[in-house]
Steps between C-alpha positions, in 0.01 A plus 500: 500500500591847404725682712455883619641772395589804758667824414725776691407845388689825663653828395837416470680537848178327653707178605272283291827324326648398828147429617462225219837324548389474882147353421642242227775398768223444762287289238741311401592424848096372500584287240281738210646487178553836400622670171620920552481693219511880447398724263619640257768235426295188654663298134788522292349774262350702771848524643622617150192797516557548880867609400341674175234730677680531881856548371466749210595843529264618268183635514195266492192557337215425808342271232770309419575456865123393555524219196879365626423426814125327300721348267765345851189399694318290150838284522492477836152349530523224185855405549493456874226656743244283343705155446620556864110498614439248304772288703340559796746820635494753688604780308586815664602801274638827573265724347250426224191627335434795839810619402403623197182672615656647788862607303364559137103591566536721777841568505531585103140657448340191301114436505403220732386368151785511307706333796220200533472447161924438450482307816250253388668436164857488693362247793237291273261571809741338730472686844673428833291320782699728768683837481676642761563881519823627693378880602777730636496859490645655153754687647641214721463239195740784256723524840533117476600556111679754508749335783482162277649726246771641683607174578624432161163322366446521143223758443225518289239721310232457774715610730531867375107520519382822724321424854189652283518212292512263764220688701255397206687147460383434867152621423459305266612187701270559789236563216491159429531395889157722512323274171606161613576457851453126524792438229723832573652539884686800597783453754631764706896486380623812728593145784783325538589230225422260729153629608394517206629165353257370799218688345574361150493168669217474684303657176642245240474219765115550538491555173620156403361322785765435668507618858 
């Protein structure tokens, strides 16, 4: 039987990292076998572009950051999304194809086409049965950053994006919420961690039919 496949999407700062490692734990306490995974750097080379395309200091064409993170997610889904499905998993992943509408389409300027057409060839029409959105307000989500920063954790190119950018990021997230609202649920992330870890819960639970 083929397993299901659930992603986290989020600006960064939303809390959907610490979000994921909560819902595996509580899976896993159900007995669900369950695979995380994260993009970019869900495999060996996508770790190896991760570290190419986050970690550089120099400027990157908006193409070639639309066909690295293409090129990440294609190795992600053949060499171990789609065997882990095939196993009968639960595979949750931190971020996927939304990501790339949200960060690169609306975020970056490209057409809705453009975007669609990479994503298909990237994810060989493999979409996620359940998506959860972490909403929080942009300038509480760059607070969150910004203070992760301070802290001594290593920083990336994302992170010197503008609240502009993220303004259209988030657009372009609750874009998709709008299209497909059966597959894409938005969850209020301004609560406590544990709040919403009960919300994230109670969504995957029902989801899997397991209340």
């Amino acid at each position: 039987m083929r397993g299901k496949f659930i992603t986290f999407e989020g600006i960064d700062g939303s809390g959907k990292s610490t979000q994921l490692r909560m819902l595996a734990g509580a899976l896993r306490l159900q007995k669900f076998d369950v695979l995380t995974t994260c993009e970019p750097g869900g495999t060996p080379l996508g770790r190896r572009l991760r570290e190419a395309f986050l970690e550089t200091e120099e400027n990157v064409s908006p193409l070639a950051e639309l066909l690295l993170f293409a090129a990440d997610r294609a190795q992600h889904v053949d060499f171990l999304i789609k065997p882990a499905l095939k196993q009968g998993k639960i595979v949750v992943s931190d971020r996927y194809a939304d990501a790339t509408f949200a960060y690169q389409g609306a975020g970056r300027g490209f057409s809705e086409e453009t975007v669609n057409q990479v994503i298909n060839l990237a994810t060989d029409g493999l979409k996620t049965d359940l998506t959860l959105f972490f909403d929080l307000p942009i300038e509480k989500a760059l607070a969150r950053t910004n203070s992760r920063n301070r802290k001594g954790e290593q920083k990336n190119r994302m992170d010197s994006e503008t609240s502009d950018f993220y303004s259209r990021v988030r657009a372009g997230y609750l874009k998709i919420a709008k299209n497909e609202p059966q597959r894409f649920r938005v969850i209020d992330a301004n609560d406590s961690v544990e709040k919403v870890h009960k919300k994230v819960l109670k969504i995957v639970s029902d989801f899997l039919g397991h209340k």
